[in-house]
CHARMM-style PDB file with segment names, atoms N, HN, CA, C and O in Angstrom:
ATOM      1  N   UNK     1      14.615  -6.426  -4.420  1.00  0.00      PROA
ATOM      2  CA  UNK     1      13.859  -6.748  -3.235  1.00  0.00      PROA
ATOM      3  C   UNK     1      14.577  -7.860  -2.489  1.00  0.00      PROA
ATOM      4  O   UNK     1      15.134  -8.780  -3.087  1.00  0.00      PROA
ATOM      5  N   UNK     2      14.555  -7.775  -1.460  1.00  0.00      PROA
ATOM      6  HN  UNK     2      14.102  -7.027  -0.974  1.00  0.00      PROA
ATOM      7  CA  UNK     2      15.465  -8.790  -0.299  1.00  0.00      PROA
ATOM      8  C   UNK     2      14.720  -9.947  -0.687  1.00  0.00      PROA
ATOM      9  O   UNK     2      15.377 -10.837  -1.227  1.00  0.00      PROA
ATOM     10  N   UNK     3      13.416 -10.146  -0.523  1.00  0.00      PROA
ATOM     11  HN  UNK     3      12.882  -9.424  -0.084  1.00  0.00      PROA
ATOM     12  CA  UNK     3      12.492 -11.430  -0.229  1.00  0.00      PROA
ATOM     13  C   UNK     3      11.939 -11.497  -1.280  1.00  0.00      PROA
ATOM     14  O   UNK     3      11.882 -10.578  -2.097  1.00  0.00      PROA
ATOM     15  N   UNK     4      11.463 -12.579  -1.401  1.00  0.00      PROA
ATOM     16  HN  UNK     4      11.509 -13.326  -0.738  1.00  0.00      PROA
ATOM     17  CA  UNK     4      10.865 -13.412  -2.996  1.00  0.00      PROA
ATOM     18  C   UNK     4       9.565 -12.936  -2.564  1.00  0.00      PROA
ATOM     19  O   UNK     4       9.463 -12.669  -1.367  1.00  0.00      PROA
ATOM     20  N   UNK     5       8.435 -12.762  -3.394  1.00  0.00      PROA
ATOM     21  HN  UNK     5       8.518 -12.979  -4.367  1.00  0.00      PROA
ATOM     22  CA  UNK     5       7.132 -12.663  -2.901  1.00  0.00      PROA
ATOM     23  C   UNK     5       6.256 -14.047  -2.280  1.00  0.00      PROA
ATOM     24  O   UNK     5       5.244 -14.153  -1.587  1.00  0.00      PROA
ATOM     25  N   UNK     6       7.068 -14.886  -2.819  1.00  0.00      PROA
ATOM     26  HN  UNK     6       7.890 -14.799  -3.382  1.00  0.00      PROA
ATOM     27  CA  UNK     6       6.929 -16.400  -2.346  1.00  0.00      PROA
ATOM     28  C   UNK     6       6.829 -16.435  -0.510  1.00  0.00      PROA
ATOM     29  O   UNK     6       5.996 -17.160   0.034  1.00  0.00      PROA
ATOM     30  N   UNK     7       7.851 -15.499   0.355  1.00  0.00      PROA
ATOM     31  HN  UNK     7       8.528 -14.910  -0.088  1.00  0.00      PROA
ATOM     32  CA  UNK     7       7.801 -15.438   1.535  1.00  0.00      PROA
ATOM     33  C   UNK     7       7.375 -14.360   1.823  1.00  0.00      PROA
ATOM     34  O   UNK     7       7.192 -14.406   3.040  1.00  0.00      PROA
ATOM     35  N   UNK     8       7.025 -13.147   1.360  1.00  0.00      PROA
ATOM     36  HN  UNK     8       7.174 -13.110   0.371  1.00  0.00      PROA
ATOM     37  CA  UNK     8       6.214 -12.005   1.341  1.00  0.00      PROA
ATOM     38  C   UNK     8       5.120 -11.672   2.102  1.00  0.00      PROA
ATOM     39  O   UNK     8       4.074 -11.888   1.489  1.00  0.00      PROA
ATOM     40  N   UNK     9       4.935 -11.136   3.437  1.00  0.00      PROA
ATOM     41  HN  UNK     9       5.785 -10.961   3.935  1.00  0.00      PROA
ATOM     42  CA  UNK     9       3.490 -10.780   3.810  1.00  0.00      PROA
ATOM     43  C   UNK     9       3.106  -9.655   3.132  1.00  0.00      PROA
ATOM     44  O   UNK     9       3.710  -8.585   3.058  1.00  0.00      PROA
ATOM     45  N   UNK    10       2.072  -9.964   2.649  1.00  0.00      PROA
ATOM     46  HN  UNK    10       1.580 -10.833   2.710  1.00  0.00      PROA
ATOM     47  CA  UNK    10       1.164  -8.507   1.741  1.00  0.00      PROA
ATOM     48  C   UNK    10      -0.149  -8.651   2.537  1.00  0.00      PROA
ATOM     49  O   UNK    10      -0.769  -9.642   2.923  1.00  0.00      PROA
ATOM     50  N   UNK    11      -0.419  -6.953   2.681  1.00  0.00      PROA
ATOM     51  HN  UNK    11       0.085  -6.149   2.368  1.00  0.00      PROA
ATOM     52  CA  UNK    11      -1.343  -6.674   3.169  1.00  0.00      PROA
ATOM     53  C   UNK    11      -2.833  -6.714   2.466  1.00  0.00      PROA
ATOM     54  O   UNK    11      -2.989  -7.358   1.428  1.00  0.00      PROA
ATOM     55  N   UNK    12      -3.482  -6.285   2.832  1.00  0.00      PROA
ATOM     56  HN  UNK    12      -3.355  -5.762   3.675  1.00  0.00      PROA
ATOM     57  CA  UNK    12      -5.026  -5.950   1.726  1.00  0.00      PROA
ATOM     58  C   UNK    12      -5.331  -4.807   1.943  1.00  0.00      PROA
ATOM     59  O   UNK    12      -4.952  -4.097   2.875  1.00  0.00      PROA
ATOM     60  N   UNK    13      -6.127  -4.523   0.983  1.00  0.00      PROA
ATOM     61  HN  UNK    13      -6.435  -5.100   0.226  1.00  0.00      PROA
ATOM     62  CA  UNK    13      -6.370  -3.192   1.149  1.00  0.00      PROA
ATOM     63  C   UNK    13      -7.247  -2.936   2.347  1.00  0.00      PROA
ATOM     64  O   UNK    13      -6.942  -1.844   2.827  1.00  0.00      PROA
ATOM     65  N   UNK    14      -7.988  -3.382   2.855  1.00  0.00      PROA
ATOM     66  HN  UNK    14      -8.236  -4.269   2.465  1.00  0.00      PROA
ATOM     67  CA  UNK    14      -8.683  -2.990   4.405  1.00  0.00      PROA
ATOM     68  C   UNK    14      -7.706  -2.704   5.037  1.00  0.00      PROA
ATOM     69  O   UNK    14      -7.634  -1.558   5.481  1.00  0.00      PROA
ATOM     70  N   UNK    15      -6.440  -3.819   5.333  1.00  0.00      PROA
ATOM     71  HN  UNK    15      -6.498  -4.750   4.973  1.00  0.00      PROA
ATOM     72  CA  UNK    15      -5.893  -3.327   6.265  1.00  0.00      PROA
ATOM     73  C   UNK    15      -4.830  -2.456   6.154  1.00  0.00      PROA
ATOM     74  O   UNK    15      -4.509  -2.043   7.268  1.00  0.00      PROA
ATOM     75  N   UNK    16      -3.925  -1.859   4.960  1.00  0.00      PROA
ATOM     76  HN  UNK    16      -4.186  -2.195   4.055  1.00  0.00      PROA
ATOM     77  CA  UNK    16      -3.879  -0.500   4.207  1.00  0.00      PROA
ATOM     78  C   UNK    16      -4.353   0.757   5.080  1.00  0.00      PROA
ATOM     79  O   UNK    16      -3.870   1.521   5.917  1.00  0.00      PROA
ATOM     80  N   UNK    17      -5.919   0.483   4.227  1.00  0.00      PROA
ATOM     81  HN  UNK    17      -6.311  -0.137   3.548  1.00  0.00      PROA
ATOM     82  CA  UNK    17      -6.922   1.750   4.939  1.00  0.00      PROA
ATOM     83  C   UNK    17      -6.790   1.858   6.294  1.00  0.00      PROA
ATOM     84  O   UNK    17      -6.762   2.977   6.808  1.00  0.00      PROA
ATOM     85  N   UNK    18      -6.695   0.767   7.015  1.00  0.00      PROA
ATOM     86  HN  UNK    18      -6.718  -0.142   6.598  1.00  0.00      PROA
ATOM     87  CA  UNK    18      -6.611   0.844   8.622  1.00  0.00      PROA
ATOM     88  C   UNK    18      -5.494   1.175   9.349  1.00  0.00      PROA
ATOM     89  O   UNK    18      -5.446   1.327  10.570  1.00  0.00      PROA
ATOM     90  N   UNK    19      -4.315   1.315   8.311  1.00  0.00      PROA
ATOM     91  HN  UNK    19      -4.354   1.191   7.320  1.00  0.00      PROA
ATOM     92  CA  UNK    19      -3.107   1.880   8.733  1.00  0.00      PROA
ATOM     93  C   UNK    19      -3.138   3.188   8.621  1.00  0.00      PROA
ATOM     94  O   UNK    19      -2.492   3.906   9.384  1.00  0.00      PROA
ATOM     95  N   UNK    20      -3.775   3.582   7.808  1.00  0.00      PROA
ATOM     96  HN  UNK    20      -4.300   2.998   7.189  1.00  0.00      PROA
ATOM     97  CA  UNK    20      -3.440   4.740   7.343  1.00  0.00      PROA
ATOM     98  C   UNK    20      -4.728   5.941   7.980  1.00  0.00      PROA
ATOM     99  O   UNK    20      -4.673   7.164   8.112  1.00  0.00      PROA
ATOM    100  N   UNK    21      -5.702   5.065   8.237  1.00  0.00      PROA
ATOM    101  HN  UNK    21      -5.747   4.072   8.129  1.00  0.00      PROA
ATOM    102  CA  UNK    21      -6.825   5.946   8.555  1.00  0.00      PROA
ATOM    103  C   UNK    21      -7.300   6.598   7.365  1.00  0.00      PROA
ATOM    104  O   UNK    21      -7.176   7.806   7.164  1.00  0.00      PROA
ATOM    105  N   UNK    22      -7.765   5.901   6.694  1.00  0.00      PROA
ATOM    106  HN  UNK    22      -7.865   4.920   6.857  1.00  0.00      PROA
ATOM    107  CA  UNK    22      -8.404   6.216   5.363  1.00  0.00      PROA
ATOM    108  C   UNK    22      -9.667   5.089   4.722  1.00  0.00      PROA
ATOM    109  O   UNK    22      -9.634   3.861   4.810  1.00  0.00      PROA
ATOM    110  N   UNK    23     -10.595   5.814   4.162  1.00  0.00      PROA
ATOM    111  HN  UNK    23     -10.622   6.811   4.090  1.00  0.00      PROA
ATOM    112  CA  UNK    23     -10.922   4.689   3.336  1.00  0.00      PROA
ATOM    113  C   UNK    23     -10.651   3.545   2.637  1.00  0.00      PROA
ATOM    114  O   UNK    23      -9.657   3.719   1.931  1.00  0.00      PROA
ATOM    115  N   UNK    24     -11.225   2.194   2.512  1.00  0.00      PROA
ATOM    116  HN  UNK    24     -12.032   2.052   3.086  1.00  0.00      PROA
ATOM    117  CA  UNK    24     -10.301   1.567   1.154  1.00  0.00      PROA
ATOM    118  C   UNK    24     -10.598   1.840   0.171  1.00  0.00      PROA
ATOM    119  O   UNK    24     -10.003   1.209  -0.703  1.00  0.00      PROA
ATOM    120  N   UNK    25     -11.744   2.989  -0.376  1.00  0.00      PROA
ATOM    121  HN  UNK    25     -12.227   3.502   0.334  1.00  0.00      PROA
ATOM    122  CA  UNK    25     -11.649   3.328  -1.481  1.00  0.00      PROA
ATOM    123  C   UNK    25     -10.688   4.911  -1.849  1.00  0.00      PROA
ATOM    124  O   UNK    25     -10.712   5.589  -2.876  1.00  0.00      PROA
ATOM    125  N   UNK    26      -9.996   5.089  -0.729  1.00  0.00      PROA
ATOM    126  HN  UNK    26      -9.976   4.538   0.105  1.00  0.00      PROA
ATOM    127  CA  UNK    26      -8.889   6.142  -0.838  1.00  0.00      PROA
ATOM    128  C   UNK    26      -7.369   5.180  -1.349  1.00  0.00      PROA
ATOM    129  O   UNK    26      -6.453   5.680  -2.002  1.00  0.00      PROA
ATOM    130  N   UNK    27      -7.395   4.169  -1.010  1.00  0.00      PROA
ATOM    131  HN  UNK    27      -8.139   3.763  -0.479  1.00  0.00      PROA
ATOM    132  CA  UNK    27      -6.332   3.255  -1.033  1.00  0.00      PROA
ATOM    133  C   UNK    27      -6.557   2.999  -2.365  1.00  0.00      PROA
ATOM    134  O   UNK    27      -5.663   3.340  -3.140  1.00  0.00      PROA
ATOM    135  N   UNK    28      -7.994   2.239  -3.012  1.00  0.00      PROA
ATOM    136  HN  UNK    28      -8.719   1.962  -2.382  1.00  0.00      PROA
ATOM    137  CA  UNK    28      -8.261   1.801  -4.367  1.00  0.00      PROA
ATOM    138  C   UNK    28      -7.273   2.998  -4.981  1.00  0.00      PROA
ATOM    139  O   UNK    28      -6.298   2.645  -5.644  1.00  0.00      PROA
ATOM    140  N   UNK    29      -7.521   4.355  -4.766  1.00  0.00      PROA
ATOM    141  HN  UNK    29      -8.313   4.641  -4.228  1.00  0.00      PROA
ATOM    142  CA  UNK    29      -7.746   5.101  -5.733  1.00  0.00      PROA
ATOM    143  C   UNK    29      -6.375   5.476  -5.645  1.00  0.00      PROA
ATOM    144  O   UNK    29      -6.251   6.431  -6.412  1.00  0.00      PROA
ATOM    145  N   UNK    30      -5.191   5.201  -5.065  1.00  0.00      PROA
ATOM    146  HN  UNK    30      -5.291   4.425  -4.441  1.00  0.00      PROA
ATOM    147  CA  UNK    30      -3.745   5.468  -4.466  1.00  0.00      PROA
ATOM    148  C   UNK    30      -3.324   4.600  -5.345  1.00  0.00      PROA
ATOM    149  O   UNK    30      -2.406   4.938  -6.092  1.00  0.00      PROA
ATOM    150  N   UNK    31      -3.981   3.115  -5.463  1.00  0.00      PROA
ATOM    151  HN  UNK    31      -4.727   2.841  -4.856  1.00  0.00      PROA
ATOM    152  CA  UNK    31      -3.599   1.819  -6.486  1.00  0.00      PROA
ATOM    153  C   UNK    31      -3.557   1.914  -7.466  1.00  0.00      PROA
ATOM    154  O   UNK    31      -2.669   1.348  -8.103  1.00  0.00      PROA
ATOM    155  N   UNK    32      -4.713   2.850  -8.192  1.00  0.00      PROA
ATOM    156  HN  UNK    32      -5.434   3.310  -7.674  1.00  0.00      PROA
ATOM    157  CA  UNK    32      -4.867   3.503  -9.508  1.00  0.00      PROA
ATOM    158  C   UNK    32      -4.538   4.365 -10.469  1.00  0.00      PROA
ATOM    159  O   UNK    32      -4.569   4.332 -11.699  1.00  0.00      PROA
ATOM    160  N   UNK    33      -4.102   5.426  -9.376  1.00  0.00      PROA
ATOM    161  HN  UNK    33      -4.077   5.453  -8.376  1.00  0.00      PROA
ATOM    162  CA  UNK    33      -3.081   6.279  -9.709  1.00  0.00      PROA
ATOM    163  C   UNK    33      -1.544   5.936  -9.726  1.00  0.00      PROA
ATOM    164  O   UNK    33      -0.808   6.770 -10.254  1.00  0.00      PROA
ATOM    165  N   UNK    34      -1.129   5.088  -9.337  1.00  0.00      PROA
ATOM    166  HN  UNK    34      -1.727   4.410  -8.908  1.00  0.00      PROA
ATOM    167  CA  UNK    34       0.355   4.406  -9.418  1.00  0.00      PROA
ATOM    168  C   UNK    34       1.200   4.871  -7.999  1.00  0.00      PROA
ATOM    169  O   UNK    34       2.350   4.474  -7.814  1.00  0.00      PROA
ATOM    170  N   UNK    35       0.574   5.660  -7.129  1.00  0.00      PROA
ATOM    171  HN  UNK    35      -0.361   5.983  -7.279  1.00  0.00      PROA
ATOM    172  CA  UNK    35       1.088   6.131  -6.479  1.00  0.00      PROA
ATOM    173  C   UNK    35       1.627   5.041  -4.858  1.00  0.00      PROA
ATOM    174  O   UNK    35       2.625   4.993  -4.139  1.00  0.00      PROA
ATOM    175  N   UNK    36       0.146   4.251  -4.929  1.00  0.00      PROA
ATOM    176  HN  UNK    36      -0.665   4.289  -5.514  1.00  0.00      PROA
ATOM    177  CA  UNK    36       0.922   2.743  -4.457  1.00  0.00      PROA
ATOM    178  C   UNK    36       0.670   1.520  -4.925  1.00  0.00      PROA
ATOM    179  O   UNK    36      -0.434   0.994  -5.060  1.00  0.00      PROA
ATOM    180  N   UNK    37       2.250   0.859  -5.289  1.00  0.00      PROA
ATOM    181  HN  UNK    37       3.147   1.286  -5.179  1.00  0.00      PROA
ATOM    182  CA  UNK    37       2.197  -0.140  -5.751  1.00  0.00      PROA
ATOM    183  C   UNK    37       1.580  -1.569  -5.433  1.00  0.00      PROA
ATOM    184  O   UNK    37       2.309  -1.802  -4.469  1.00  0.00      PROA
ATOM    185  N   UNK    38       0.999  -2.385  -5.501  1.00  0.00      PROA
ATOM    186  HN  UNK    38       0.407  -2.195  -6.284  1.00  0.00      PROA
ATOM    187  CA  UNK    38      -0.121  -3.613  -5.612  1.00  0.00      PROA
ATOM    188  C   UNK    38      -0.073  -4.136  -6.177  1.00  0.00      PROA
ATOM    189  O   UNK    38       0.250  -3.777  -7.310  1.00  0.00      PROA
ATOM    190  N   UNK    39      -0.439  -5.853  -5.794  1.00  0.00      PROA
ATOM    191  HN  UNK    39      -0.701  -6.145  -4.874  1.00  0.00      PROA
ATOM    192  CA  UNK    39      -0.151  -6.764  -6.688  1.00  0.00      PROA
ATOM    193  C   UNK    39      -2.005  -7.639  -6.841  1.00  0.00      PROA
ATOM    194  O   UNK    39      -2.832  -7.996  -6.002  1.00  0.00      PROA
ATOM    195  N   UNK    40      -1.967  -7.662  -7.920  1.00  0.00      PROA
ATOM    196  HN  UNK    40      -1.295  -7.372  -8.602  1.00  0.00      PROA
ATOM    197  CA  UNK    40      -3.224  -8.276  -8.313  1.00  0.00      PROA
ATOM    198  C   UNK    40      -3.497  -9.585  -7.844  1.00  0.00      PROA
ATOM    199  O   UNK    40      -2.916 -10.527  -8.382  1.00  0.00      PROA
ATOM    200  N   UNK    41      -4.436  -9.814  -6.760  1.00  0.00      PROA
ATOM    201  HN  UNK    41      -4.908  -9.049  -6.323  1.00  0.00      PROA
ATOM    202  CA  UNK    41      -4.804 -11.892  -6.905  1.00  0.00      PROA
ATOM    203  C   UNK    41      -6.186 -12.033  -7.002  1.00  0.00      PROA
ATOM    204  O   UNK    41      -7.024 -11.491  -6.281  1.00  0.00      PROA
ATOM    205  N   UNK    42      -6.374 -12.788  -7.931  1.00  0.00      PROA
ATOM    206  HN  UNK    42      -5.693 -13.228  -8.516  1.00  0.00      PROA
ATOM    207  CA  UNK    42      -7.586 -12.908  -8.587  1.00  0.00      PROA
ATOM    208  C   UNK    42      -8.371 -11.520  -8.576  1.00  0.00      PROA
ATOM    209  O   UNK    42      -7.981 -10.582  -9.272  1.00  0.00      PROA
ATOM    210  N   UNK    43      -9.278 -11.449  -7.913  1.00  0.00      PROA
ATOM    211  HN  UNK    43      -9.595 -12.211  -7.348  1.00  0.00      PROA
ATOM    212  CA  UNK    43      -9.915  -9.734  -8.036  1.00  0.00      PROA
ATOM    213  C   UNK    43      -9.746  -8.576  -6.986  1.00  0.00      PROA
ATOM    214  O   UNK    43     -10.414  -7.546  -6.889  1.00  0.00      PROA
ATOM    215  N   UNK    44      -8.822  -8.947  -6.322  1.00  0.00      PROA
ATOM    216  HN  UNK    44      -8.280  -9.784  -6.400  1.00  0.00      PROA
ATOM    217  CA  UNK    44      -8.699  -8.290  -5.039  1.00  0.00      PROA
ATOM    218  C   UNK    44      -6.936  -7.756  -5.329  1.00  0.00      PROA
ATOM    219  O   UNK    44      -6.145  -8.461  -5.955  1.00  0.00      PROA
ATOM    220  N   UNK    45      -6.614  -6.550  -4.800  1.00  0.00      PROA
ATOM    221  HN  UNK    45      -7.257  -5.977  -4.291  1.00  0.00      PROA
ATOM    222  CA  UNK    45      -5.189  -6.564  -4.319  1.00  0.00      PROA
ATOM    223  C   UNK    45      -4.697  -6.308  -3.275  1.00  0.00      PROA
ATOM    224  O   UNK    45      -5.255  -5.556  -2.477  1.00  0.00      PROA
ATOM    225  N   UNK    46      -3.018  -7.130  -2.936  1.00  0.00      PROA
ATOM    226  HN  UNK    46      -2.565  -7.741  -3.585  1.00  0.00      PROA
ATOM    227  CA  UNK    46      -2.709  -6.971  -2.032  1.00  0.00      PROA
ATOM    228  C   UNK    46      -1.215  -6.416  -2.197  1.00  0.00      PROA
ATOM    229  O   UNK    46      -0.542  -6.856  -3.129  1.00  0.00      PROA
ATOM    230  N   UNK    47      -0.634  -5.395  -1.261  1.00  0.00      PROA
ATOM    231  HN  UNK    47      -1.181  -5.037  -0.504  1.00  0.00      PROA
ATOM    232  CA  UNK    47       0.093  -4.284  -0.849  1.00  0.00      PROA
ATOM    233  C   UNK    47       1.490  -4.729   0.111  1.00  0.00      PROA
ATOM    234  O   UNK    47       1.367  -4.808   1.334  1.00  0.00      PROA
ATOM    235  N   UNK    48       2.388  -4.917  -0.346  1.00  0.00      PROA
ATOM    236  HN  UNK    48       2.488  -4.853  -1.339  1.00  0.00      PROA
ATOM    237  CA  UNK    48       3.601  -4.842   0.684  1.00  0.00      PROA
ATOM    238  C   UNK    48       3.500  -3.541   2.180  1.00  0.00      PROA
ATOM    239  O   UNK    48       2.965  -2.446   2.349  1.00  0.00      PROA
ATOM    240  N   UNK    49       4.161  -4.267   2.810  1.00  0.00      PROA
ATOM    241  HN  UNK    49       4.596  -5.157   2.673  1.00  0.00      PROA
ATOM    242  CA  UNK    49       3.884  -3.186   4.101  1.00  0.00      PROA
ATOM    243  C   UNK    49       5.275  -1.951   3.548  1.00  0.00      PROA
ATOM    244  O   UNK    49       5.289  -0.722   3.613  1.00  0.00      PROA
ATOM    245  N   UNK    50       6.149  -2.773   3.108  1.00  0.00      PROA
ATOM    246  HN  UNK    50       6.138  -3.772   3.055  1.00  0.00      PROA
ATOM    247  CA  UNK    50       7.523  -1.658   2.731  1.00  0.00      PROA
ATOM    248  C   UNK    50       7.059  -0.827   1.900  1.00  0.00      PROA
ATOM    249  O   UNK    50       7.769   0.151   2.133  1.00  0.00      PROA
ATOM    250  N   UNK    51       6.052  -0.395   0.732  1.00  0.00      PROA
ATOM    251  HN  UNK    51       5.475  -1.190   0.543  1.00  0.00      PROA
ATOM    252  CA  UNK    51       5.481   0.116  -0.517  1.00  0.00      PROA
ATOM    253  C   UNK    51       4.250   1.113   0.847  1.00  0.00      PROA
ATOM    254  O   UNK    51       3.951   2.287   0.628  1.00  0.00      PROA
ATOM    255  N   UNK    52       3.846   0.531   1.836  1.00  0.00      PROA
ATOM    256  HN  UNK    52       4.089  -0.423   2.014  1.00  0.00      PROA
ATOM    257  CA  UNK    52       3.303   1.603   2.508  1.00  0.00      PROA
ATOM    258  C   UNK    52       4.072   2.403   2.655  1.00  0.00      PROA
ATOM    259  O   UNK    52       4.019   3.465   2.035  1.00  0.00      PROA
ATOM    260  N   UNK    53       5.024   2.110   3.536  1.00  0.00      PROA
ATOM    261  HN  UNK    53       5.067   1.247   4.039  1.00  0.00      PROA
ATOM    262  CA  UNK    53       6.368   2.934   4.548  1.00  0.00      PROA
ATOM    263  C   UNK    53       6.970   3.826   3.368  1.00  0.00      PROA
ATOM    264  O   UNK    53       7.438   4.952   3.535  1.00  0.00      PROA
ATOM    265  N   UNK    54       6.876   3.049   1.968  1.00  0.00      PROA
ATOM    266  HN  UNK    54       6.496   2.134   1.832  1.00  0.00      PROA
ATOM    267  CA  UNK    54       7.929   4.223   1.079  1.00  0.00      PROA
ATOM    268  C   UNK    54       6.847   5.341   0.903  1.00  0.00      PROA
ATOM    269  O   UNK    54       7.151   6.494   1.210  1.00  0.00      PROA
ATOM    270  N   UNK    55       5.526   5.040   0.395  1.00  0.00      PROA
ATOM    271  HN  UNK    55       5.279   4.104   0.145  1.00  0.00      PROA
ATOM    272  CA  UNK    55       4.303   6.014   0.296  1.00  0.00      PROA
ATOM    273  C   UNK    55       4.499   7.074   1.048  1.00  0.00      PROA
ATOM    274  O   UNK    55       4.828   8.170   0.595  1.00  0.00      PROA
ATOM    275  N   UNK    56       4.281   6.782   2.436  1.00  0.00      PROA
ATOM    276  HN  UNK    56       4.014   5.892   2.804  1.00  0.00      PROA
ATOM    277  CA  UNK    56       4.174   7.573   3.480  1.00  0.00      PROA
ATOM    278  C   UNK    56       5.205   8.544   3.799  1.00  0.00      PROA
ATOM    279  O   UNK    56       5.009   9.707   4.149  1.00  0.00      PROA
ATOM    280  N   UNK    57       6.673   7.777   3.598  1.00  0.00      PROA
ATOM    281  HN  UNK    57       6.832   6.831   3.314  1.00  0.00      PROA
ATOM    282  CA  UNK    57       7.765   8.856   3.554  1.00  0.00      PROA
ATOM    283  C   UNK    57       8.058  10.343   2.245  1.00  0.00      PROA
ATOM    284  O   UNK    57       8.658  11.409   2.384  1.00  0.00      PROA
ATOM    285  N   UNK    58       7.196   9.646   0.852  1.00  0.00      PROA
ATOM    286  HN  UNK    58       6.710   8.779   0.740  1.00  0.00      PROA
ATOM    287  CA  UNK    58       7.521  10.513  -0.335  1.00  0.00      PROA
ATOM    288  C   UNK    58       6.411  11.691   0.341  1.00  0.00      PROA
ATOM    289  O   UNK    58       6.455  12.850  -0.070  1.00  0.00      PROA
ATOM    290  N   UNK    59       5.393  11.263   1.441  1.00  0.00      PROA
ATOM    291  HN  UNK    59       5.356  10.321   1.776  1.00  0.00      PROA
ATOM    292  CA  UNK    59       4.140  12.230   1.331  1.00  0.00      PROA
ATOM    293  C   UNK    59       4.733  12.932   2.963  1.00  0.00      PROA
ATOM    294  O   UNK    59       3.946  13.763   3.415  1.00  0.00      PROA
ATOM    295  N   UNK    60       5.095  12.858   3.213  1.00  0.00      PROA
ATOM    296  HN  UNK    60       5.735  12.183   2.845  1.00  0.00      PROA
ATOM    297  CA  UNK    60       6.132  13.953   4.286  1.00  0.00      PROA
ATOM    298  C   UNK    60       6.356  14.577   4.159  1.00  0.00      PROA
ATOM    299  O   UNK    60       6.980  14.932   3.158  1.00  0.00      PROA
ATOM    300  N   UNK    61       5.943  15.410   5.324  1.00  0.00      PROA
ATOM    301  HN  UNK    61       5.437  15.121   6.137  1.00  0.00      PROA
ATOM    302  CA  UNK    61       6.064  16.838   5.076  1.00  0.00      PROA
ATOM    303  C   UNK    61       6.628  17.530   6.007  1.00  0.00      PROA
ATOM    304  O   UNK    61       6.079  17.207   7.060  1.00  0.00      PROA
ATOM    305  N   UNK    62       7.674  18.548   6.253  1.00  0.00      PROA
ATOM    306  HN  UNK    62       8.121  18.810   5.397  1.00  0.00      PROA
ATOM    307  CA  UNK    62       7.897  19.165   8.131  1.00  0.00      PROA
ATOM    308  C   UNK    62       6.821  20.319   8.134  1.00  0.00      PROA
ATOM    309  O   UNK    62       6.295  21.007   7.260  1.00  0.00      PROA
ATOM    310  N   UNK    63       6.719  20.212   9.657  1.00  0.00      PROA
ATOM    311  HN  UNK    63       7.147  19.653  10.367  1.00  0.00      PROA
ATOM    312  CA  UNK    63       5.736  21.377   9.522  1.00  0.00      PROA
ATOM    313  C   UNK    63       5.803  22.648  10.137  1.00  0.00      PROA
ATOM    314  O   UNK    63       6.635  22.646  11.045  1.00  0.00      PROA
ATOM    315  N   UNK    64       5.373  23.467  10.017  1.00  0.00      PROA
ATOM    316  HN  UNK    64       4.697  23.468   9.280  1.00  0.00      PROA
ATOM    317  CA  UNK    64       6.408  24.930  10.246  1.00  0.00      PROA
ATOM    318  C   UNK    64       6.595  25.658   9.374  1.00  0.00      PROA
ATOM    319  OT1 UNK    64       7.302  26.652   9.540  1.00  0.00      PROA
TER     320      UNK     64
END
């Protein structure tokens, strides 16, 4: 990773869901399955924006 998490903006999961147009309990359940990666603080997690962008590219699809 380029950046330390020390300088890191991480998202939350609301705003996740709001990227994506989804629930945050579609996101919870993306977190759970391993499919996106999250970092635990205290009881809440929060999400790199790059770990979105990779998500979104593995789930691409062309269409046609």
């Amino acid at each position: 990773m380029a950046q330390s998490f020390a300088t890191a903006r991480f998202l939350t999961v609301q705003e996740v869901a709001d990227m994506l147009r989804v629930s945050s309990m579609t996101v919870y359940r993306l977190i759970k399955a391993g499919d996106l990666p999250a970092v635990r603080v205290g009881r809440s997690f929060r999400v790199l924006p790059a770990d979105v962008d990779a998500y979104l590219a593995s789930r691409y699809t062309q269409a046609g």
